[in-house]
N, CA, C and O atoms as CSV, one atom per row, in Angstrom:
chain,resi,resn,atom,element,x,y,z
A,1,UNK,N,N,242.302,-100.049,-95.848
A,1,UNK,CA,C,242.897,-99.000,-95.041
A,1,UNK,C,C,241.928,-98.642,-93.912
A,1,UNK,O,O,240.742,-98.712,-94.234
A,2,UNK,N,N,242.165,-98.310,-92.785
A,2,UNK,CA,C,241.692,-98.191,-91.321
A,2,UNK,C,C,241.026,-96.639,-91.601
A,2,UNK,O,O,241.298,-95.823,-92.482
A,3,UNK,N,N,240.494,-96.606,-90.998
A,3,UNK,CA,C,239.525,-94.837,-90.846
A,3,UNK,C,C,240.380,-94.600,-89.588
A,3,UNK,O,O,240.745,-95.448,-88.774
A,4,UNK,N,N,240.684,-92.960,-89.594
A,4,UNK,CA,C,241.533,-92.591,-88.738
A,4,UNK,C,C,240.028,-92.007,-88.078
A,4,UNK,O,O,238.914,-91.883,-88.587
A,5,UNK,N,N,240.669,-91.658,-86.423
A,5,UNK,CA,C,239.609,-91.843,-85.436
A,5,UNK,C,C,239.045,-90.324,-85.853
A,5,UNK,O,O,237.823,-90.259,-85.993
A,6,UNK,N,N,239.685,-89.298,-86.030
A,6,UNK,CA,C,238.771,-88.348,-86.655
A,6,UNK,C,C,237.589,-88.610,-87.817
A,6,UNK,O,O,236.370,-88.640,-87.655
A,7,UNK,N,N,238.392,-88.795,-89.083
A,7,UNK,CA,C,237.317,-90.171,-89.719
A,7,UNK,C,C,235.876,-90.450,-89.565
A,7,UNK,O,O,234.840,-90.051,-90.098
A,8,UNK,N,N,236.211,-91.320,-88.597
A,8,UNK,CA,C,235.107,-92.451,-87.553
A,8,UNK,C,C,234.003,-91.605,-86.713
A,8,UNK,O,O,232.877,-91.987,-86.394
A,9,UNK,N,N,234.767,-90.055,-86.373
A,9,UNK,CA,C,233.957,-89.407,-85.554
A,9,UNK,C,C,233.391,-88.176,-86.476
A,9,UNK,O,O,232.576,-87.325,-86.119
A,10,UNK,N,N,233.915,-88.275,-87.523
A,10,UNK,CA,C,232.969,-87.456,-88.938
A,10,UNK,C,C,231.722,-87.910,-89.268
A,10,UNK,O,O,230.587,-87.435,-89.299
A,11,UNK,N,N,232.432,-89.342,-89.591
A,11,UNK,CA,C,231.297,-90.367,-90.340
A,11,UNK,C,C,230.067,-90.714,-89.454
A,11,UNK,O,O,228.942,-90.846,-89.936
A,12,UNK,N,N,230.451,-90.906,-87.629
A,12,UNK,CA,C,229.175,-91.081,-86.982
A,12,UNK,C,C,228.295,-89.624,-86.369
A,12,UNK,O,O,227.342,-89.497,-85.601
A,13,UNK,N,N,229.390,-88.378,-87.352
A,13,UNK,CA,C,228.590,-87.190,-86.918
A,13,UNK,C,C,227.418,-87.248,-87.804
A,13,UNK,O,O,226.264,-86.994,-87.460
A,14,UNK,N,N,227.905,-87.689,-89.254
A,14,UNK,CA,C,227.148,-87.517,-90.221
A,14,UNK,C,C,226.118,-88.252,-90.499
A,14,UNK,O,O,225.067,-87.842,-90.991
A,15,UNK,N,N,226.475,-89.779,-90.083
A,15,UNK,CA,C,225.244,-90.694,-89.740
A,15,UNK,C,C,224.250,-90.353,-89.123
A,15,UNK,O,O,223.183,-90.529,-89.711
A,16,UNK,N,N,224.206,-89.701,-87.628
A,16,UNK,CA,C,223.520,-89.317,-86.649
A,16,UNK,C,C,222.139,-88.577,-87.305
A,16,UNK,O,O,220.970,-88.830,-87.013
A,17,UNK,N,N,222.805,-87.259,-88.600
A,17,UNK,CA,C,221.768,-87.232,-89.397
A,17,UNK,C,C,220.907,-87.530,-90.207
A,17,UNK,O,O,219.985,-86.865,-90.682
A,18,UNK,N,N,221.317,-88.855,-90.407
A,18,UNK,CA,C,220.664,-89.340,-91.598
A,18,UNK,C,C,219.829,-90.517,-91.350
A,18,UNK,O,O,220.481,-91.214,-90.574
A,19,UNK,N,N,218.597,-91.153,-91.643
A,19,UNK,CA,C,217.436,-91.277,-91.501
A,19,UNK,C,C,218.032,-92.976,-92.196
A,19,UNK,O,O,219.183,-93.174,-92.585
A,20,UNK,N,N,217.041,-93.898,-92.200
A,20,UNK,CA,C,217.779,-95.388,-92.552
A,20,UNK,C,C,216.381,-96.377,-92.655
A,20,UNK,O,O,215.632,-96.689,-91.729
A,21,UNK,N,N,216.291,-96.758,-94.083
A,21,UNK,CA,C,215.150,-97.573,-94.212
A,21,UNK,C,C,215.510,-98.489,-94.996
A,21,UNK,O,O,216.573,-98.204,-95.548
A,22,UNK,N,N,215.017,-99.639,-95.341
A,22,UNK,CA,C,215.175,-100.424,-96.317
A,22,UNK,C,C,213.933,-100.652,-97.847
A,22,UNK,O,O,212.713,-100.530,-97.733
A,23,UNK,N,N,214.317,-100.832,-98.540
A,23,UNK,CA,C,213.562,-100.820,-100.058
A,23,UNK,C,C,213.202,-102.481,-99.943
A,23,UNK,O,O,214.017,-102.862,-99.104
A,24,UNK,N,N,212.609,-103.353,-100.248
A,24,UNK,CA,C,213.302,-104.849,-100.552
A,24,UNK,C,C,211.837,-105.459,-101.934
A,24,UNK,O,O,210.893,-106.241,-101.821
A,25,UNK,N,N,212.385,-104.547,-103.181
A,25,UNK,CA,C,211.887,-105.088,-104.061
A,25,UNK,C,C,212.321,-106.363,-104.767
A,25,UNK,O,O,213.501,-106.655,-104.576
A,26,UNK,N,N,211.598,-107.213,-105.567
A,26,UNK,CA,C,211.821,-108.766,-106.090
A,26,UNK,C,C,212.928,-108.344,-107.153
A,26,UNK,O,O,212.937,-107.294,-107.795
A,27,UNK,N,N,213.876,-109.394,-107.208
A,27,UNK,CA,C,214.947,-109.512,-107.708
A,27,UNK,C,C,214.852,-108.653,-109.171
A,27,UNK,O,O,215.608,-107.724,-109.457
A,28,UNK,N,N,213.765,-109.163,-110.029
A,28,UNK,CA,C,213.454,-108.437,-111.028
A,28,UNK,C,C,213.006,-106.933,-110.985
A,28,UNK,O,O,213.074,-106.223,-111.988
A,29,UNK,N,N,212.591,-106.528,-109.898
A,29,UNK,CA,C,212.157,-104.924,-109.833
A,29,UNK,C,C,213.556,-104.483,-109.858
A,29,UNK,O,O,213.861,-103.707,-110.764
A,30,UNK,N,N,214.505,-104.860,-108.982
A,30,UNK,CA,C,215.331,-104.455,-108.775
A,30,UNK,C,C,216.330,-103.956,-109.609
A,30,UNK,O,O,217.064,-102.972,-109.505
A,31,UNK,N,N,216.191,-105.018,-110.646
A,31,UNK,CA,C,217.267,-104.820,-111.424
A,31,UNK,C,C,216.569,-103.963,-112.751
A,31,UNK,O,O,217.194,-103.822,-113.802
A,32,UNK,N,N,215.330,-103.472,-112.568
A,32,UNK,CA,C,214.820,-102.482,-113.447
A,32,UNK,C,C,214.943,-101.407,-112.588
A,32,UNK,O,O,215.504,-100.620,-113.351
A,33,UNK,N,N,214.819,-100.818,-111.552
A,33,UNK,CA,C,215.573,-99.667,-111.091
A,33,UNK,C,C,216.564,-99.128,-110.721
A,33,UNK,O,O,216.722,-97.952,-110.395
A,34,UNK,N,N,217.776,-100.530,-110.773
A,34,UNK,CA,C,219.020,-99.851,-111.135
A,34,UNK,C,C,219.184,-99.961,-112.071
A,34,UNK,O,O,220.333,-99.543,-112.213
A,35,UNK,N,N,218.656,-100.419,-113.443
A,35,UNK,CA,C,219.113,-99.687,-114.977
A,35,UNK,C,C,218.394,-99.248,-114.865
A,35,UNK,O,O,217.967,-99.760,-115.900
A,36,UNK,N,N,217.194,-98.325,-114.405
A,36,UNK,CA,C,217.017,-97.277,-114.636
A,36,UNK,C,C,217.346,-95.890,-114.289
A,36,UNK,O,O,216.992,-94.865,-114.871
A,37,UNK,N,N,218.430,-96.086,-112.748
A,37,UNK,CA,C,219.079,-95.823,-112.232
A,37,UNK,C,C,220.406,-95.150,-112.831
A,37,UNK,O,O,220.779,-94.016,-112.530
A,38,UNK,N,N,221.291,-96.301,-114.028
A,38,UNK,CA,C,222.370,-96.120,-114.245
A,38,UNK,C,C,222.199,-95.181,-115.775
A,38,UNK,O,O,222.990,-94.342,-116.207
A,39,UNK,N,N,220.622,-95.741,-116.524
A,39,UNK,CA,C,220.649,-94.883,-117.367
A,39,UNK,C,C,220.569,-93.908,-117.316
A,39,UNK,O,O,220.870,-93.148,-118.235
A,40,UNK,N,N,219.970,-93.448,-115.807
A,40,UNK,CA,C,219.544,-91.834,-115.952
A,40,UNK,C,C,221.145,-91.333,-115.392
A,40,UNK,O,O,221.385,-90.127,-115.454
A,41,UNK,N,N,222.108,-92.170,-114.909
A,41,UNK,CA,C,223.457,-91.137,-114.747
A,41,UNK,C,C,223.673,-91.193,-113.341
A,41,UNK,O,O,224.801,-90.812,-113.031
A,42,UNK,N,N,222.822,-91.611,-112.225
A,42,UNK,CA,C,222.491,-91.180,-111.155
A,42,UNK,C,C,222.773,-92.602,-110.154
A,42,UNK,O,O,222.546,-93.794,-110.362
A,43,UNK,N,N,223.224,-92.050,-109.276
A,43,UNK,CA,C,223.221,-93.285,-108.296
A,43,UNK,C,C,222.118,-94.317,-107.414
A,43,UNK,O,O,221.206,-93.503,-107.272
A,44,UNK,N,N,221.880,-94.925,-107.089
A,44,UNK,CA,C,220.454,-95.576,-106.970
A,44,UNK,C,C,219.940,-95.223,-106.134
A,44,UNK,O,O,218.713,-95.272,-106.048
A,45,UNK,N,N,220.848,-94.660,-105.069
A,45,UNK,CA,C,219.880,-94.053,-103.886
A,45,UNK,C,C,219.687,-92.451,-103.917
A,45,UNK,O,O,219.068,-91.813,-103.066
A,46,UNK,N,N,220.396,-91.862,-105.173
A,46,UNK,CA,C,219.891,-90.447,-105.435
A,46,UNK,C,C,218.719,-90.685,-106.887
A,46,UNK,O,O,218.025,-89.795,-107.378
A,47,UNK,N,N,218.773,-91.933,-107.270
A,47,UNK,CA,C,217.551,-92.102,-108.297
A,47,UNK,C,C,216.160,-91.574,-107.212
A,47,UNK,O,O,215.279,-90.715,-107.167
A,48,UNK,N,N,216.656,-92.677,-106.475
A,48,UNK,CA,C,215.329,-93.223,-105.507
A,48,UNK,C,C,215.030,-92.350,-104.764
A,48,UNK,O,O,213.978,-92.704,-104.231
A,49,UNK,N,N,215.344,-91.350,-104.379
A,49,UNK,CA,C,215.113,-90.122,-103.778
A,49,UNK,C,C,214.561,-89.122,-104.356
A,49,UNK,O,O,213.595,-88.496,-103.918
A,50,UNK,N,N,215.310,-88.864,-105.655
A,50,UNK,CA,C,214.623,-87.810,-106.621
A,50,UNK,C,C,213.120,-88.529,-107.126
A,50,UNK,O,O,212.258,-87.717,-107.464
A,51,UNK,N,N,212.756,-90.007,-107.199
A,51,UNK,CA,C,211.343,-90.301,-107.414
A,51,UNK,C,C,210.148,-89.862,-106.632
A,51,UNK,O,O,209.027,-89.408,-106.859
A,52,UNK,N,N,211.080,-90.289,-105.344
A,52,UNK,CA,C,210.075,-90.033,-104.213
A,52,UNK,C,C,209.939,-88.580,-103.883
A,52,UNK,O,O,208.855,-88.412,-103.325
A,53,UNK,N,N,210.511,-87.627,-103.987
A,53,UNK,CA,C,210.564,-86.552,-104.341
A,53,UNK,C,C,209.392,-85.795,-105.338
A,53,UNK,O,O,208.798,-84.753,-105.061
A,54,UNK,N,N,209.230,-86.617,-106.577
A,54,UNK,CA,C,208.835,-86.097,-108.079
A,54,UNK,C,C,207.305,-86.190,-107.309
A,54,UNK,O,O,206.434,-85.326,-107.210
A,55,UNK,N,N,207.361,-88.134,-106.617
A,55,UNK,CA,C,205.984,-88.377,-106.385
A,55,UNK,C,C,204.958,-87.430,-105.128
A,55,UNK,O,O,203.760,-87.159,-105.222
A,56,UNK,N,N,205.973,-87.059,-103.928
A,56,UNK,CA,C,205.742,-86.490,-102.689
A,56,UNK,C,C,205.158,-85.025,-103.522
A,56,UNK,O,O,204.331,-84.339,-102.921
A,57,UNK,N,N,205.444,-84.759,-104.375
A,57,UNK,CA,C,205.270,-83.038,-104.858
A,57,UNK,C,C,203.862,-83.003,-105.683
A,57,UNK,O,O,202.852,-82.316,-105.529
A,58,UNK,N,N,204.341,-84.427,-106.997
A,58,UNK,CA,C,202.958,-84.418,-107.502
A,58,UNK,C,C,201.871,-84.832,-105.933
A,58,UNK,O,O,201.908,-83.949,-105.077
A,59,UNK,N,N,201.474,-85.388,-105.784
A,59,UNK,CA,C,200.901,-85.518,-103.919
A,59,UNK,C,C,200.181,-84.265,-103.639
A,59,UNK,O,O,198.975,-84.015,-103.646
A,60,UNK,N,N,201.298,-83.482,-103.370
A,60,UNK,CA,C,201.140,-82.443,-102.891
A,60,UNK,C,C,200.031,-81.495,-103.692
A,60,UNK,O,O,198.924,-81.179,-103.254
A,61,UNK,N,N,200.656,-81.086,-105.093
A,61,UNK,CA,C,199.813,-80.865,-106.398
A,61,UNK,C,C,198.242,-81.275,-106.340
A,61,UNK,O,O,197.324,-80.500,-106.610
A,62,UNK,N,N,198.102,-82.572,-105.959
A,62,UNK,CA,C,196.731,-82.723,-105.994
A,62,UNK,C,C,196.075,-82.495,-105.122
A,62,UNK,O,O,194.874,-82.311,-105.322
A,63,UNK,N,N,196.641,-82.418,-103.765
A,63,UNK,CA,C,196.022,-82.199,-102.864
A,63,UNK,C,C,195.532,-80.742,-103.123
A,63,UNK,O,O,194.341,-80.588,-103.395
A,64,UNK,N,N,196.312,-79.723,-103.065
A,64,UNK,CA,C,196.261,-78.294,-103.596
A,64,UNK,C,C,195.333,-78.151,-104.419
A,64,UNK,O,O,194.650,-77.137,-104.277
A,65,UNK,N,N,195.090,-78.819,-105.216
A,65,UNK,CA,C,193.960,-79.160,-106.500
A,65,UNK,C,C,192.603,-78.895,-105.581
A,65,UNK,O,O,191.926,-77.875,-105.447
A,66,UNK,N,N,192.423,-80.790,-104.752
A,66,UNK,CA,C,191.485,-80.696,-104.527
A,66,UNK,C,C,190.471,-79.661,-103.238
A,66,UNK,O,O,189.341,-79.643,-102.750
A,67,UNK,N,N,191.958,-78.802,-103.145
A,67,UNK,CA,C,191.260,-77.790,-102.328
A,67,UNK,C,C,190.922,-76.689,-102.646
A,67,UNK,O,O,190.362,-75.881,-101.905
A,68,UNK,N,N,191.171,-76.555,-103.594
A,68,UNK,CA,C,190.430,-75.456,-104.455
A,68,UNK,C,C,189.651,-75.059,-104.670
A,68,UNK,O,O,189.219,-73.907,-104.709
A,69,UNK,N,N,189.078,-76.639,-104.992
A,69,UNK,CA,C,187.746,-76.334,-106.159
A,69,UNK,C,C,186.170,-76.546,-104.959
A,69,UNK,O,O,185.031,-76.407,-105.406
């Protein structure tokens, strides 16, 4: 089915915001982070977001750490 031109001019409103990279792990990584992906319930690119997320914060955490002391 065709995208009606409103549609088309949603979808490239919404694109416009959104940011675009590629992952390109070996066949075998891959297919351990989408089952790990599907076990956790989650879609692979909201897996992969919430990691980088978990990791960007712990990051953050240490940095905070090492300014502390």
């Amino acid at each position: 089915m065709a995208l009606s031109p409103k549609k088309r001019i949603s979808n490239a409103r919404y694109n416009e915001k959104c940011d675009n990279f590629n992952l390109r792990p070996t066949k075998e990584r891959g297919q351990q982070i989408r089952a790990a992906a599907a076990a956790s319930g989650e879609s692979l690119q909201g897996f992969c977001l919430k990691a980088i997320d978990f990791y960007m914060e712990h990051l953050e955490r240490e940095a905070q750490k090492g300014g502390a002391e």
